[in-house]
C-alpha positions in Angstrom: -18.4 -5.9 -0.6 -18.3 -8.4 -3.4 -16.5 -11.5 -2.6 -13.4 -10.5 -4.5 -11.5 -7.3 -5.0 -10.5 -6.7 -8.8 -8.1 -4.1 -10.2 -10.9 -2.5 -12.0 -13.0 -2.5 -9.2 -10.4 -0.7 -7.1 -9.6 1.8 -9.9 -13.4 2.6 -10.0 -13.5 3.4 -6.4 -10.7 5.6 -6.7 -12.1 7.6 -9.2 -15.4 8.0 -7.2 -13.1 9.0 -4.0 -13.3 13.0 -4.8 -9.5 12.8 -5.8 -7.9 10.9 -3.3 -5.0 8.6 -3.5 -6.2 5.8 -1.9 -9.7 4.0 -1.1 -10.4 1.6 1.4 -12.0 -1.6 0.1 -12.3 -4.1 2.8 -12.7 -4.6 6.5 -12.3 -7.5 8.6 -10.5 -7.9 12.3 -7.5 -5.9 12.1 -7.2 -6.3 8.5 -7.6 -2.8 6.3 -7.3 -3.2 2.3 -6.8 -0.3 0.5 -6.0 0.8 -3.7 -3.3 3.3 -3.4 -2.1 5.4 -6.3 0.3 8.5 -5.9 0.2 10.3 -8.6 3.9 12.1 -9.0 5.1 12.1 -5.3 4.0 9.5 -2.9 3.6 12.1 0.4 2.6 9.3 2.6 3.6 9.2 6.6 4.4 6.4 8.7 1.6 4.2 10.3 0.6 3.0 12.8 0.1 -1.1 11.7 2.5 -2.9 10.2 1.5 -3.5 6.3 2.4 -5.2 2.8 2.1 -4.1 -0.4 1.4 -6.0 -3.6 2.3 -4.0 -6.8 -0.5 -4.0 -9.4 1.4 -2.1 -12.3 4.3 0.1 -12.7 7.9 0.1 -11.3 10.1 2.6 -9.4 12.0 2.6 -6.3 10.4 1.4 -2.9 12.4 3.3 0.2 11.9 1.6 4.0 13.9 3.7 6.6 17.4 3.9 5.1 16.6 1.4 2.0 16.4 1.9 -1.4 15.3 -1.3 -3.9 13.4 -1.4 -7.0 10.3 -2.7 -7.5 7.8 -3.8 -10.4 4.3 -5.5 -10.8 3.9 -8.5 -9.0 6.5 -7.2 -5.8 5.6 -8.0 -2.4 7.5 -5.3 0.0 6.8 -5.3 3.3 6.9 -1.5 5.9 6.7 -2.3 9.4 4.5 0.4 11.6 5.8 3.5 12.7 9.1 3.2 10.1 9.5 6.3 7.0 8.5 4.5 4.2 7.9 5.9 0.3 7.4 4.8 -3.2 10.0 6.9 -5.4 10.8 7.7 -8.9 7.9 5.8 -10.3 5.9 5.2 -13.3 2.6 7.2 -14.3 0.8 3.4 -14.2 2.1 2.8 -10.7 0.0 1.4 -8.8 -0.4 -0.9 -5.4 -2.5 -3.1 -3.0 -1.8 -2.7 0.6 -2.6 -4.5 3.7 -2.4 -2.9 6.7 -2.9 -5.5 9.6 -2.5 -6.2 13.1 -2.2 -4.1 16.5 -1.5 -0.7 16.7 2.5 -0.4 16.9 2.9 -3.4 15.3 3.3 -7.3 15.9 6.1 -8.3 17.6 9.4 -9.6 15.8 9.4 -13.2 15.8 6.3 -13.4 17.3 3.2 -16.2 15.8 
């Protein structure tokens, strides 16, 4: 891996990725950093670490459990593991970092 992980960079490993929505960029510990881009309808599942997402471009609703807020380029939203969890109603740009991190099932609230 290069030292740094670029938009274009991510985009490009996308492309190669035989039509996927996401690609995985970077390893380390229990840290996982992937390029994700739905394209229409985000038809992701749950998972199993907690994880963040930075949004590189685009805006649209972000939904966690029974929550609905908006989001745009430069939001930080935050899914913990196991908890329904979608990107809706967004723009053909959209586009987002995330960070999956930490133990299976999660960290523990209030914990570190």
């Amino acid at each position: 891996m290069d030292d740094r992980l670029t938009p274009a960079a991510a985009r490009a490993a996308l492309a190669a990725s035989g039509g996927r929505t996401f690609a995985t960029l970077f390893r380390h510990g229990t840290l996982e950093v992937e390029f994700y881009r739905p394209e229409g309808v985000d038809h992701q599942k749950p998972h199993t670490k907690d994880e963040a997402y930075v949004v590189l471009s685009g805006s649209g609703w972000f939904v966690l459990g029974g929550d609905r807020r908006p989001f745009e380029p430069g939001a930080v939203l935050f899914a913990p593991a196991g908890v329904v969890h979608r990107f809706e109603d967004f723009t053909p740009d959209f586009a987002t970092w995330v960070f999956f991190y930490g133990p299976d099932g999660g960290e523990r609230l209030g914990a570190g």
